[in-house]
PyMOL Python script that loads the backbone (N, CA, C, O; Angstrom):
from pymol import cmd

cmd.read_pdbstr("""\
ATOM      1  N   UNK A   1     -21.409  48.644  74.018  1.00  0.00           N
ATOM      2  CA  UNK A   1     -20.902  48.193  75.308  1.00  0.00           C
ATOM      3  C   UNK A   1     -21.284  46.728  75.463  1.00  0.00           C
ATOM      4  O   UNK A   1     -22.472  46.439  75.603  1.00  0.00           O
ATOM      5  N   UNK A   2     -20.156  45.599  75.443  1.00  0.00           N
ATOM      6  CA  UNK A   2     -20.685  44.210  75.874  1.00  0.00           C
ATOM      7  C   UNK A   2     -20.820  44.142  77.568  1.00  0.00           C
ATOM      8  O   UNK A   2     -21.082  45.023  78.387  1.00  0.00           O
ATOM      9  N   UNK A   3     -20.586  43.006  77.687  1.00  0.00           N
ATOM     10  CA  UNK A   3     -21.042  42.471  79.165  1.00  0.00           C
ATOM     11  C   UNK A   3     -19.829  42.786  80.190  1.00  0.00           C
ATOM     12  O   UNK A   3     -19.720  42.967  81.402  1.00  0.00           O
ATOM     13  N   UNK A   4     -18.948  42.756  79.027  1.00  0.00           N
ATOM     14  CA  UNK A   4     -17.432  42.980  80.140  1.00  0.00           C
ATOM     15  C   UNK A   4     -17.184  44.356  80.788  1.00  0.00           C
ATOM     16  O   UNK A   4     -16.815  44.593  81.938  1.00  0.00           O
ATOM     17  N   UNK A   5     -17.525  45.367  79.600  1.00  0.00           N
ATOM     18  CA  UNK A   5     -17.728  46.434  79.604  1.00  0.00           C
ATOM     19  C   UNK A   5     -18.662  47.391  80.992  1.00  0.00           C
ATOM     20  O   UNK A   5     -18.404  48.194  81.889  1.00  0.00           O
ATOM     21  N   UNK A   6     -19.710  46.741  80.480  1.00  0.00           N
ATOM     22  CA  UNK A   6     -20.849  47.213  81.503  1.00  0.00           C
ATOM     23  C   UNK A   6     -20.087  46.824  82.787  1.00  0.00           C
ATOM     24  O   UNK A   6     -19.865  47.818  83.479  1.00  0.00           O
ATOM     25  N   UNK A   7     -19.683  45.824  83.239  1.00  0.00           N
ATOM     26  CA  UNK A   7     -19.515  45.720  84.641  1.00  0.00           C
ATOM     27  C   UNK A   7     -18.401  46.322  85.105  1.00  0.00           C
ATOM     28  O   UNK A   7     -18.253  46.584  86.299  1.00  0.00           O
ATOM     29  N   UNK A   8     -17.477  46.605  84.138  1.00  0.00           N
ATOM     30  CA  UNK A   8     -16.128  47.589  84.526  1.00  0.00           C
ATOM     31  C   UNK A   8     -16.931  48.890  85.274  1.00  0.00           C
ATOM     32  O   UNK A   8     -16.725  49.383  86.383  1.00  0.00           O
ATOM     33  N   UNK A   9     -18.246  49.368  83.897  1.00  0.00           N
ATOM     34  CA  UNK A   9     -18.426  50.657  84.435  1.00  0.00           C
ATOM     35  C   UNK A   9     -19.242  50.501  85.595  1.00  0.00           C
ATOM     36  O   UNK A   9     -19.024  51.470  86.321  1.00  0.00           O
ATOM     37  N   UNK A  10     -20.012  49.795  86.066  1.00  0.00           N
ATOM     38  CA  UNK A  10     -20.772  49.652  86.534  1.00  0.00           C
ATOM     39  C   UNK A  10     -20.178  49.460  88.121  1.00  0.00           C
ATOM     40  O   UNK A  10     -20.838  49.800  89.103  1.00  0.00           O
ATOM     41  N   UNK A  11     -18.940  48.911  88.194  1.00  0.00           N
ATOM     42  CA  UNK A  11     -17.630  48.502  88.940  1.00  0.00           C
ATOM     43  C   UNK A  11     -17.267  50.299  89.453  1.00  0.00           C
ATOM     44  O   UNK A  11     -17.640  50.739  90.540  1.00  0.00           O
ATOM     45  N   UNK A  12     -16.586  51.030  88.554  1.00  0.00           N
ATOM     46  CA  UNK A  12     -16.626  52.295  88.553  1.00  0.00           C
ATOM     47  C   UNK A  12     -17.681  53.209  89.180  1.00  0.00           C
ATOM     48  O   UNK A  12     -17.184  53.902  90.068  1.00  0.00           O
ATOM     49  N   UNK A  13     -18.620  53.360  89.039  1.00  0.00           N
ATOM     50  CA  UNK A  13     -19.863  54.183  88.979  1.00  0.00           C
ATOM     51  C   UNK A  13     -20.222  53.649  90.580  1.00  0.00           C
ATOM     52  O   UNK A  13     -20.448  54.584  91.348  1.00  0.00           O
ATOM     53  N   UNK A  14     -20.289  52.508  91.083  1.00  0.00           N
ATOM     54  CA  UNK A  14     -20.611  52.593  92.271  1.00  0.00           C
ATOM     55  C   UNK A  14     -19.871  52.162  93.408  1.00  0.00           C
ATOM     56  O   UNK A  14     -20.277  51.745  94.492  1.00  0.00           O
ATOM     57  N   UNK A  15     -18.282  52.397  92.816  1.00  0.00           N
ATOM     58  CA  UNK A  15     -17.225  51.751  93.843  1.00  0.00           C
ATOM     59  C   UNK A  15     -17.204  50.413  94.020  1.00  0.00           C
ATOM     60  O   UNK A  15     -16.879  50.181  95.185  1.00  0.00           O
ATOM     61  N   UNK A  16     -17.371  49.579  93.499  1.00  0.00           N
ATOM     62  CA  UNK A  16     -17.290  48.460  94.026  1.00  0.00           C
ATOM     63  C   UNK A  16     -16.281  47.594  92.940  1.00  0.00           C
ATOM     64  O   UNK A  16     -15.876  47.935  91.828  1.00  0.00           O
ATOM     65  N   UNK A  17     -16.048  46.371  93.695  1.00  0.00           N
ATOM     66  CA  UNK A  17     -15.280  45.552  93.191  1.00  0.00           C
ATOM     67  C   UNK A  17     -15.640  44.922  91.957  1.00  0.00           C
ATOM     68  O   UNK A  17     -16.860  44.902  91.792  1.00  0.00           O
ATOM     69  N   UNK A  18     -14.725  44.210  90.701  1.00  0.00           N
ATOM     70  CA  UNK A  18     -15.460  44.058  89.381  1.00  0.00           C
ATOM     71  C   UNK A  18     -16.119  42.917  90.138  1.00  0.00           C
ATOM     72  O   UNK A  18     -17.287  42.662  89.844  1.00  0.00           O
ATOM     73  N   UNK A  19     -15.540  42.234  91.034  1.00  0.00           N
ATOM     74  CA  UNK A  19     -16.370  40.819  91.155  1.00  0.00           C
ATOM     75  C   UNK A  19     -17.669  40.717  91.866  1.00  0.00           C
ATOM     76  O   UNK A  19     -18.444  39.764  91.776  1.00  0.00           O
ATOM     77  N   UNK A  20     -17.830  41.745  92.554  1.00  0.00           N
ATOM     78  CA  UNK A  20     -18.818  42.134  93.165  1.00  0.00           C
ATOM     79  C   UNK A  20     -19.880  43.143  92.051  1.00  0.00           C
ATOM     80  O   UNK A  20     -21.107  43.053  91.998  1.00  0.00           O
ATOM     81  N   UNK A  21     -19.443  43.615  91.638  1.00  0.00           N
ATOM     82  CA  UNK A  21     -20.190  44.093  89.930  1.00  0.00           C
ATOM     83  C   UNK A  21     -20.478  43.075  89.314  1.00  0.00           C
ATOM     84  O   UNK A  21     -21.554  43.091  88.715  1.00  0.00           O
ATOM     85  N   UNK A  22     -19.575  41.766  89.238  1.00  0.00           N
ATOM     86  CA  UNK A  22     -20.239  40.942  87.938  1.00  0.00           C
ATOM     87  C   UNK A  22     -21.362  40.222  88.707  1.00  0.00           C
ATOM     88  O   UNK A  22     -22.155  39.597  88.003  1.00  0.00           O
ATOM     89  N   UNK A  23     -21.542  40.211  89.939  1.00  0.00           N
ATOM     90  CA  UNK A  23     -22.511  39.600  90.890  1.00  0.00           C
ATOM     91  C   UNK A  23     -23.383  40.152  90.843  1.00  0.00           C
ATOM     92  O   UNK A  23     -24.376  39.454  91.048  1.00  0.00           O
ATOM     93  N   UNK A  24     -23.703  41.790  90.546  1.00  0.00           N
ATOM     94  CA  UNK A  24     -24.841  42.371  90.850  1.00  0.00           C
ATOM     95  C   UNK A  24     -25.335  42.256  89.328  1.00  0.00           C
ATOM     96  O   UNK A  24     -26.501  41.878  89.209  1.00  0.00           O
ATOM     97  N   UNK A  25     -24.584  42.541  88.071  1.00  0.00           N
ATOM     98  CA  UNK A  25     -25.082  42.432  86.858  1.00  0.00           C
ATOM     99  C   UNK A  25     -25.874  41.286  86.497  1.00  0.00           C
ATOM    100  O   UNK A  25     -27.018  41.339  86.044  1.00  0.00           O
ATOM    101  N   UNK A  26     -25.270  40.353  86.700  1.00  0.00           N
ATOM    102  CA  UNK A  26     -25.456  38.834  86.748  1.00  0.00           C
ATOM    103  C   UNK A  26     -26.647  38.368  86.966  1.00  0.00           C
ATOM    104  O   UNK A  26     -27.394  37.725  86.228  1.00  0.00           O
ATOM    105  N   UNK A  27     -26.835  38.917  88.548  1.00  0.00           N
ATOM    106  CA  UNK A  27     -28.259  39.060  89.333  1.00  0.00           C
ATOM    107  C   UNK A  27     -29.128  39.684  88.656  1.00  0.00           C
ATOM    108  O   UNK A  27     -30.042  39.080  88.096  1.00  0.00           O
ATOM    109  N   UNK A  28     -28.980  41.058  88.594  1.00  0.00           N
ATOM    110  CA  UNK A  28     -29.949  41.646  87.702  1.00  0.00           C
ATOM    111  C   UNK A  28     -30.413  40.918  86.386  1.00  0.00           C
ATOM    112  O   UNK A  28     -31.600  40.597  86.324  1.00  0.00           O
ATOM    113  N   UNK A  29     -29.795  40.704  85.601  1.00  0.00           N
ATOM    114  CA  UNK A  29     -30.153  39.735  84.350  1.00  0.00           C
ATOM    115  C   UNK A  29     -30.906  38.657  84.673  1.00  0.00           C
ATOM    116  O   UNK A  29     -32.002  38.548  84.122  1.00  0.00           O
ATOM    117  N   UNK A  30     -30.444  37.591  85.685  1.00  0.00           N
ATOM    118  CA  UNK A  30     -31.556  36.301  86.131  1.00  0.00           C
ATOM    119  C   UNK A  30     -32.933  36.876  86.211  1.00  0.00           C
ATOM    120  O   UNK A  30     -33.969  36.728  85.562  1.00  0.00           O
ATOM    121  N   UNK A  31     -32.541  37.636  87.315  1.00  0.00           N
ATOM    122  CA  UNK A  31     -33.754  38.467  87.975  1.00  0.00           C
ATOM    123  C   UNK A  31     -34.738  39.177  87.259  1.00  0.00           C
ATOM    124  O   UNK A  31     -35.884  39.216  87.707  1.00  0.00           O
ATOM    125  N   UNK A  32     -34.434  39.763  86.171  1.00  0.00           N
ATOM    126  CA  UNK A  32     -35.048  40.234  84.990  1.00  0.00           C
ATOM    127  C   UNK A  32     -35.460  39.062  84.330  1.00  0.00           C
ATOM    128  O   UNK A  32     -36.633  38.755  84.542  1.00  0.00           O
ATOM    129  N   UNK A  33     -34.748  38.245  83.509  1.00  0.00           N
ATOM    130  CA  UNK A  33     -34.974  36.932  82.822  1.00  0.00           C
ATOM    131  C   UNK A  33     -36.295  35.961  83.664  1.00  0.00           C
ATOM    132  O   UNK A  33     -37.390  35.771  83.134  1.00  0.00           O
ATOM    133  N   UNK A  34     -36.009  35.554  84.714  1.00  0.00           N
ATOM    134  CA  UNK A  34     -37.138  35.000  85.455  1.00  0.00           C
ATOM    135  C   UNK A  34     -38.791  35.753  85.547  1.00  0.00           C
ATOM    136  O   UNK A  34     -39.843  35.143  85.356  1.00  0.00           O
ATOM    137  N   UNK A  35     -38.695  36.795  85.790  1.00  0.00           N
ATOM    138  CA  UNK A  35     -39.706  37.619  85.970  1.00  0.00           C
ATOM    139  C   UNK A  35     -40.573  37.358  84.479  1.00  0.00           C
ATOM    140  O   UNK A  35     -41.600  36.712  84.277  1.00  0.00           O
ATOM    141  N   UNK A  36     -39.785  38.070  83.630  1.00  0.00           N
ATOM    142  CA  UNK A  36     -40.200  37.596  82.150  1.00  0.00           C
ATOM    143  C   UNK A  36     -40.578  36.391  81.589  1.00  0.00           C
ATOM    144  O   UNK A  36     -41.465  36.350  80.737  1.00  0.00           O
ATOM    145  N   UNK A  37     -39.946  35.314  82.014  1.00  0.00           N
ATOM    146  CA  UNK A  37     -40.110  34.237  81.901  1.00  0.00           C
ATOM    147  C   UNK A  37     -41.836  33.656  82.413  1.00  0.00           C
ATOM    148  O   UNK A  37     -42.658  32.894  81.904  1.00  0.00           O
ATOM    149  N   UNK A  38     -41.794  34.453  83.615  1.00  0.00           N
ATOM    150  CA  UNK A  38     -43.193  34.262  83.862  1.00  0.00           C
ATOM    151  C   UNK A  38     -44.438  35.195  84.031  1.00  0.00           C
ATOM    152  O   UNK A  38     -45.334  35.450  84.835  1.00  0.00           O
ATOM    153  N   UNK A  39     -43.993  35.529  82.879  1.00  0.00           N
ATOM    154  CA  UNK A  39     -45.381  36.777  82.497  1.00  0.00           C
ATOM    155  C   UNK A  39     -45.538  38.172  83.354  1.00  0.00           C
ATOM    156  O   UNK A  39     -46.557  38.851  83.487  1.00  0.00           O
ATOM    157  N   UNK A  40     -44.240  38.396  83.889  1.00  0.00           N
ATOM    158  CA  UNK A  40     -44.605  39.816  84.799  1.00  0.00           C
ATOM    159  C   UNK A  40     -43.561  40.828  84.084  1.00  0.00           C
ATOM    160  O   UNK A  40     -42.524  40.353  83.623  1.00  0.00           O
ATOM    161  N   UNK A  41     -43.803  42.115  83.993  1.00  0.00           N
ATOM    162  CA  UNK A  41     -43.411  43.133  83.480  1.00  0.00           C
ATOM    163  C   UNK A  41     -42.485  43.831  84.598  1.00  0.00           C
ATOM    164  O   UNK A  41     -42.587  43.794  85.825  1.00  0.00           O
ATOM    165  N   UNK A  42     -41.573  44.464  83.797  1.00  0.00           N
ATOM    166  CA  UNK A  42     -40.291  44.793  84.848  1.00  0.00           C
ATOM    167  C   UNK A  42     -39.980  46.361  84.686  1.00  0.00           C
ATOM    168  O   UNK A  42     -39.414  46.953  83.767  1.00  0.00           O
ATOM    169  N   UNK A  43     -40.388  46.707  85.559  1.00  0.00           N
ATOM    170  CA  UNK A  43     -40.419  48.603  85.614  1.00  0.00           C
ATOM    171  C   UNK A  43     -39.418  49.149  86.559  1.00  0.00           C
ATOM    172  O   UNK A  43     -39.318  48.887  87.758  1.00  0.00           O
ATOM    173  N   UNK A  44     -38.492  50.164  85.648  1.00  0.00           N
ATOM    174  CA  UNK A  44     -37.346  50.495  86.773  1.00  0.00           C
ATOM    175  C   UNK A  44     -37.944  52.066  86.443  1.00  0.00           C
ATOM    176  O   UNK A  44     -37.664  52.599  85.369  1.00  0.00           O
ATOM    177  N   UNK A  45     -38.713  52.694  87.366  1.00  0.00           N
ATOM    178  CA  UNK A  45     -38.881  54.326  87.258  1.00  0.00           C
ATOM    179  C   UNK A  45     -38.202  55.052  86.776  1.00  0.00           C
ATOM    180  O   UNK A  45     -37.312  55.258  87.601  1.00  0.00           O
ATOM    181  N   UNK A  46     -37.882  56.076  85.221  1.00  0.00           N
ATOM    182  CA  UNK A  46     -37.102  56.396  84.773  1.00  0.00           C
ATOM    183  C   UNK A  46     -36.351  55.964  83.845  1.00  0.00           C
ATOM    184  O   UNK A  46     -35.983  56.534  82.817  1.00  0.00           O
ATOM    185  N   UNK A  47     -36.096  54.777  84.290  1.00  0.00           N
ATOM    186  CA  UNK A  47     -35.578  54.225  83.207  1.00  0.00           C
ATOM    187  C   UNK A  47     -35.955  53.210  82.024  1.00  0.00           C
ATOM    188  O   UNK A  47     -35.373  53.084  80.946  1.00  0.00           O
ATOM    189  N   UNK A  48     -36.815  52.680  82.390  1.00  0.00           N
ATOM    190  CA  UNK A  48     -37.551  51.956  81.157  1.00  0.00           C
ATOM    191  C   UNK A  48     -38.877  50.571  81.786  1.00  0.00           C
ATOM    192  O   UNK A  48     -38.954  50.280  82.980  1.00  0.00           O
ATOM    193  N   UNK A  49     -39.591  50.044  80.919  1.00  0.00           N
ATOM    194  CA  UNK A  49     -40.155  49.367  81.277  1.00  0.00           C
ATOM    195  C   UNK A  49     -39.630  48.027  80.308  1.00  0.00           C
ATOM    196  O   UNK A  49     -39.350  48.218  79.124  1.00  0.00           O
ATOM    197  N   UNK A  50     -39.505  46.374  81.063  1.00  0.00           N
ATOM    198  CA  UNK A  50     -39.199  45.210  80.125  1.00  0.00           C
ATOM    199  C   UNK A  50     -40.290  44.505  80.017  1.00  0.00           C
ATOM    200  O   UNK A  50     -40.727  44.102  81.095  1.00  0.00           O
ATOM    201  N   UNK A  51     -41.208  44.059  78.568  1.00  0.00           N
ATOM    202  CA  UNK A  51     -42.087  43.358  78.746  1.00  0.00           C
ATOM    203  C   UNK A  51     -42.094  42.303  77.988  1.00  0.00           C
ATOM    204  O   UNK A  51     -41.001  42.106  77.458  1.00  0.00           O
ATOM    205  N   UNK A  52     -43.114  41.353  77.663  1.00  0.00           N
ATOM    206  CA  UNK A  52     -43.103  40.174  76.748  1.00  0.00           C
ATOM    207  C   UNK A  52     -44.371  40.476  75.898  1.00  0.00           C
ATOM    208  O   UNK A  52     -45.504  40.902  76.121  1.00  0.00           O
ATOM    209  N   UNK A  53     -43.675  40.072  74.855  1.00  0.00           N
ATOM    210  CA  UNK A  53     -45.273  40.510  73.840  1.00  0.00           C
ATOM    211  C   UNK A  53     -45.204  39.504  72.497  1.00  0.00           C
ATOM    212  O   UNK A  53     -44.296  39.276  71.697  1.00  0.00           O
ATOM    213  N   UNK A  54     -46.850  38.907  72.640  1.00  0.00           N
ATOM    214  CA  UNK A  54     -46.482  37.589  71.666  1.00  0.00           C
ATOM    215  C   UNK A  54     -46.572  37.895  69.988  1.00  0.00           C
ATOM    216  O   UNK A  54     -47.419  38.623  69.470  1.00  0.00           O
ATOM    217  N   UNK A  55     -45.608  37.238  69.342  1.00  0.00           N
ATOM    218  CA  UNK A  55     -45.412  38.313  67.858  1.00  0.00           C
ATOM    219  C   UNK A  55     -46.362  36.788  67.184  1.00  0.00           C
ATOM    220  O   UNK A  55     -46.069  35.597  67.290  1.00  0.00           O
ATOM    221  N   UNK A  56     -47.635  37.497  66.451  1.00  0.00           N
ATOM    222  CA  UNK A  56     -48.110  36.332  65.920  1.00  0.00           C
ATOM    223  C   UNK A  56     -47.771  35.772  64.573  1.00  0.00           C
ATOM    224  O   UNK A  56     -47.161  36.576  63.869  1.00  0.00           O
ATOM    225  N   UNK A  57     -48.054  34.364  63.916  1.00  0.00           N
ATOM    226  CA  UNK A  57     -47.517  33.739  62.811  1.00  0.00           C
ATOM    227  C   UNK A  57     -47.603  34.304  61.686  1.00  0.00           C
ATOM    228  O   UNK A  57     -48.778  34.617  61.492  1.00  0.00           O
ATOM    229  N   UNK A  58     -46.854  34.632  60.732  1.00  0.00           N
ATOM    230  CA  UNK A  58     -47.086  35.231  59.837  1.00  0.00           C
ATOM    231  C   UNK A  58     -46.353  34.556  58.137  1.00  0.00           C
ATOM    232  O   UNK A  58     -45.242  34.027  58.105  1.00  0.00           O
ATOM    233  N   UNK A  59     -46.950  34.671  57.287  1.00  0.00           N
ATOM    234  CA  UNK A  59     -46.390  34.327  55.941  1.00  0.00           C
ATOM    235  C   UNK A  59     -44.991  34.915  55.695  1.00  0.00           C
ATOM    236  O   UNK A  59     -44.902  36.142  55.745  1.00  0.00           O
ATOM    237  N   UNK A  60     -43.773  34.120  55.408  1.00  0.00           N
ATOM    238  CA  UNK A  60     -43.052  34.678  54.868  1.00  0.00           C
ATOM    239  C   UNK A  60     -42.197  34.160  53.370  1.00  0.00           C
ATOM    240  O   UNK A  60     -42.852  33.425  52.631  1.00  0.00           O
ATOM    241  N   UNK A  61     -41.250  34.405  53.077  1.00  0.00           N
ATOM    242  CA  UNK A  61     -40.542  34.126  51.473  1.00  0.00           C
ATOM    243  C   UNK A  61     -39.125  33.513  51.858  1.00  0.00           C
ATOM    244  O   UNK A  61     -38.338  34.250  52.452  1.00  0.00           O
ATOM    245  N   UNK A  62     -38.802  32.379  51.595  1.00  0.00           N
ATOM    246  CA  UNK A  62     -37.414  32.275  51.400  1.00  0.00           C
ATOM    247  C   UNK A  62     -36.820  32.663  50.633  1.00  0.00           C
ATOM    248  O   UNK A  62     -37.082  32.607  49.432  1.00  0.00           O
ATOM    249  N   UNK A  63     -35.984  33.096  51.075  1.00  0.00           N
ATOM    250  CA  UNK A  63     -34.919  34.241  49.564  1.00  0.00           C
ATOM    251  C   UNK A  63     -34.159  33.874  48.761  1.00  0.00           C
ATOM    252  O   UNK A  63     -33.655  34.593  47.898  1.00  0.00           O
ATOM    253  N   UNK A  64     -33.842  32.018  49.013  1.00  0.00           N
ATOM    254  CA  UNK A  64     -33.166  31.421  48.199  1.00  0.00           C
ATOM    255  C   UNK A  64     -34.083  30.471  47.097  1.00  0.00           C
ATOM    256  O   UNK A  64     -33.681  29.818  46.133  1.00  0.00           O
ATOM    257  N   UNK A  65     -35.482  30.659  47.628  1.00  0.00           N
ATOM    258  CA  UNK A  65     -35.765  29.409  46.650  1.00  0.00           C
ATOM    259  C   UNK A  65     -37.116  30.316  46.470  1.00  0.00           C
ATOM    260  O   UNK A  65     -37.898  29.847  45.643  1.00  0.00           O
ATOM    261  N   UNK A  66     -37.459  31.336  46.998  1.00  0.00           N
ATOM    262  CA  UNK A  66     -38.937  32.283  46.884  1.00  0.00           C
ATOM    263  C   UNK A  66     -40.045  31.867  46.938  1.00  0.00           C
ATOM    264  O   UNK A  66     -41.077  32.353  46.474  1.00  0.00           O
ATOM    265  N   UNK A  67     -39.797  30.449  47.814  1.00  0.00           N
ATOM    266  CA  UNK A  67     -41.361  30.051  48.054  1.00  0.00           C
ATOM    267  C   UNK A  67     -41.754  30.251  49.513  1.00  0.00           C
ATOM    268  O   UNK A  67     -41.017  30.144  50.493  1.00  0.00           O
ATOM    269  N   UNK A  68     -43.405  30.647  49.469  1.00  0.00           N
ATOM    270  CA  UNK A  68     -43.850  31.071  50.691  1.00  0.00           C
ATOM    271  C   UNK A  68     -43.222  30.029  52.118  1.00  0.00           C
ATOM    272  O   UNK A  68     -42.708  28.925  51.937  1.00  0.00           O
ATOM    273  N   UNK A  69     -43.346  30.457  53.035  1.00  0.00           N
ATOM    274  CA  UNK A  69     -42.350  29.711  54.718  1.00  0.00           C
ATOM    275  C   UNK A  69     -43.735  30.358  55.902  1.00  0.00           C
ATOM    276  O   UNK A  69     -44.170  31.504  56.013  1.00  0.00           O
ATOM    277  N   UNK A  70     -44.106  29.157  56.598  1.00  0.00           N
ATOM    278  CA  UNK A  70     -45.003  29.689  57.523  1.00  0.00           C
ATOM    279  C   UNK A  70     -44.255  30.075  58.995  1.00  0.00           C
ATOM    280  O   UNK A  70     -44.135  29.159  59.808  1.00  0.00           O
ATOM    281  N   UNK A  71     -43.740  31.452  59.350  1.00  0.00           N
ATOM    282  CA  UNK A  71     -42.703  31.621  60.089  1.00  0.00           C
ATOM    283  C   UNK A  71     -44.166  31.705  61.609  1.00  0.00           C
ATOM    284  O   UNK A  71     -45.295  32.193  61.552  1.00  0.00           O
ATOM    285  N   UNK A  72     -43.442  30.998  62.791  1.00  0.00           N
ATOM    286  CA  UNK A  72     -44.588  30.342  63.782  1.00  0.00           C
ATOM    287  C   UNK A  72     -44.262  31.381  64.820  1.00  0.00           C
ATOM    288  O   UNK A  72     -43.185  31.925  65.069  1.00  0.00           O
ATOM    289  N   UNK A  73     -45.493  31.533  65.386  1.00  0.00           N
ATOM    290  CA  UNK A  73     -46.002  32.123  66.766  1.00  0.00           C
ATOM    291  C   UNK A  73     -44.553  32.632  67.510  1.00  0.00           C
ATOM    292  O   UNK A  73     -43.586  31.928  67.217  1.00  0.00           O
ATOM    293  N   UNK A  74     -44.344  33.521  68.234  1.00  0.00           N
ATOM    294  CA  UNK A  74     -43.123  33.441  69.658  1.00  0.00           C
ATOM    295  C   UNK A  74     -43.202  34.752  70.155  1.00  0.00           C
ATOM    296  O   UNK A  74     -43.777  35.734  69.686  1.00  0.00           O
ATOM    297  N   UNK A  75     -42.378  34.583  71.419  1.00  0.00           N
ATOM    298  CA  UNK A  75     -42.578  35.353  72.153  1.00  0.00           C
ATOM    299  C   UNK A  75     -41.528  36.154  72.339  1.00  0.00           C
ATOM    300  O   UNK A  75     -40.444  35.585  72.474  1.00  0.00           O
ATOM    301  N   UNK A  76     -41.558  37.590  72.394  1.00  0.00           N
ATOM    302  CA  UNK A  76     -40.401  38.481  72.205  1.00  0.00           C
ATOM    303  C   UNK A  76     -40.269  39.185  73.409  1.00  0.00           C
ATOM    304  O   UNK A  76     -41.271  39.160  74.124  1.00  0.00           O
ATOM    305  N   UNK A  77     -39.248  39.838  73.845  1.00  0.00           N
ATOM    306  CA  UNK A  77     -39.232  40.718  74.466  1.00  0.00           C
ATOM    307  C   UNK A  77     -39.007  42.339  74.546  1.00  0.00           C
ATOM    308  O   UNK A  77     -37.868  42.697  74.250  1.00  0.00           O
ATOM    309  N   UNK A  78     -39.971  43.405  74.917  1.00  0.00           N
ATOM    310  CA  UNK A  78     -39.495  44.686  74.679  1.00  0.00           C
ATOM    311  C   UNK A  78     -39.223  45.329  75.075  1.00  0.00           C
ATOM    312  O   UNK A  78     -39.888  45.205  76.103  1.00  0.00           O
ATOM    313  N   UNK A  79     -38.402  46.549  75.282  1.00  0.00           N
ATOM    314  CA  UNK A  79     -38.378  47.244  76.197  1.00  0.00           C
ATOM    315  C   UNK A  79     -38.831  48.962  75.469  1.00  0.00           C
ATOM    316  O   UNK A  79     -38.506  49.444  74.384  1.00  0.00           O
ATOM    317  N   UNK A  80     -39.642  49.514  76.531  1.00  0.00           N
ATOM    318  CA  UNK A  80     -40.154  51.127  76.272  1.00  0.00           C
ATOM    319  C   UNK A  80     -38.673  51.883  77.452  1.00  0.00           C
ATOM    320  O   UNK A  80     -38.201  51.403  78.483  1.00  0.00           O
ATOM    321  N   UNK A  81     -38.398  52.895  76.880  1.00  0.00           N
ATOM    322  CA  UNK A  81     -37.516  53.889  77.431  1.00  0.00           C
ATOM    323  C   UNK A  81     -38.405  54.707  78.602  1.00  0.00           C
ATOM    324  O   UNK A  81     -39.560  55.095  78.430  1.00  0.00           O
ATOM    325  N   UNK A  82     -37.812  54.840  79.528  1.00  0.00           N
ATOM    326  CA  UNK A  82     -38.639  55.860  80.669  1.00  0.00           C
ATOM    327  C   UNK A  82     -38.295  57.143  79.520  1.00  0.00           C
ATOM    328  O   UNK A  82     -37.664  57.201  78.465  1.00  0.00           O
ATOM    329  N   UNK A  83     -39.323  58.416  80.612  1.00  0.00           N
ATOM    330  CA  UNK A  83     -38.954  59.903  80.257  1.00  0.00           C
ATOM    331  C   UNK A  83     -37.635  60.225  80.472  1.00  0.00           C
ATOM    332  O   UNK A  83     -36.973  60.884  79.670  1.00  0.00           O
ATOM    333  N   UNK A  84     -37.046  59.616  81.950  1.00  0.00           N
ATOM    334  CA  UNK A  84     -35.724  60.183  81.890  1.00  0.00           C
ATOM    335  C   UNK A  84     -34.565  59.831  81.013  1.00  0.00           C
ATOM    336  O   UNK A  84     -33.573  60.543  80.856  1.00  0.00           O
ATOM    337  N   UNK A  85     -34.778  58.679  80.462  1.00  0.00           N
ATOM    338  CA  UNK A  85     -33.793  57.999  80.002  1.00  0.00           C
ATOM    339  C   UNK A  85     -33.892  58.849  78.444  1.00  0.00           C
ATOM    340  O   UNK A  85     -33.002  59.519  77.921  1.00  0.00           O
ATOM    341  N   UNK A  86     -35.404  58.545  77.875  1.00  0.00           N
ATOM    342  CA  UNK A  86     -35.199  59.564  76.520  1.00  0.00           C
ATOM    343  C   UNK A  86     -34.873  61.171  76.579  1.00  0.00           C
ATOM    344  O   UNK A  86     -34.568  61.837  75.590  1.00  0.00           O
ATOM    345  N   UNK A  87     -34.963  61.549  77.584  1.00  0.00           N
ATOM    346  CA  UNK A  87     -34.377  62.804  78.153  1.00  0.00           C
ATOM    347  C   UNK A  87     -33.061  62.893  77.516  1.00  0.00           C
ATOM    348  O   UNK A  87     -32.651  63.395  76.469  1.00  0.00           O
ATOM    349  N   UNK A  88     -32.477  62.177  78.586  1.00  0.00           N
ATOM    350  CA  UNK A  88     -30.724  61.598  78.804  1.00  0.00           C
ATOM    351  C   UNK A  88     -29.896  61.668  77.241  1.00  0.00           C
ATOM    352  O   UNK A  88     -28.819  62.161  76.906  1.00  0.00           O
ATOM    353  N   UNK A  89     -31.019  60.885  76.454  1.00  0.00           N
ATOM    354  CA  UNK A  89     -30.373  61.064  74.913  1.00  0.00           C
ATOM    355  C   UNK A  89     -30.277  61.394  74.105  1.00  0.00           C
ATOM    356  O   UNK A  89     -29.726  61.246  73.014  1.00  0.00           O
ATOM    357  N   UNK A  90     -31.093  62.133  74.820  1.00  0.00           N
ATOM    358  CA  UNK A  90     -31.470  63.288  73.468  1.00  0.00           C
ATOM    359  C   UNK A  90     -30.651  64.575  72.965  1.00  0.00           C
ATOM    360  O   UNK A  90     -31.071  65.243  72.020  1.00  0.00           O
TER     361      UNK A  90
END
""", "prot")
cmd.dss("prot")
cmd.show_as("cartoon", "prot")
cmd.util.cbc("prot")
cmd.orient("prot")
């Protein structure tokens, strides 16, 4: 499902207009993105938790020339599945 997608259903699922869907998706994403951005963890009950977790530097190989590459520090983002959601898919 891309972005266009989601807001059709999302448009669907709670009656509302797509443009008023792409407003709430939209929102949600900043709103998520910002939070993360500044070190706070994003918990929707049920459905999952979004966090940031720093992946540290590690040795790696270039595959074209096979010499060692010092791949650097960054920061990722993860998300854990609520109970209900791994419920849901199972």
């Amino acid at each position: 499902m891309n972005k266009a997608e989601l807001i059709s259903a999302v448009a669907a699922e709670a009656g509302l207009s797509k443009v008023d869907a792409k407003k709430a998706v939209e929102g949600f994403i900043t709103a998520v993105s910002n939070a993360l951005k500044s070190g706070e963890k994003v918990s929707l009950v049920g459905f999952g938790t979004f966090s940031v977790s720093e992946r540290a530097a590690r040795t790696g190989i270039n595959p074209s020339t096979k010499n060692p590459i010092t791949i650097p520090a960054k920061n990722v983002v993860k998300f854990k599945p609520g109970a209900e959601l791994a419920e849901a898919i199972n």
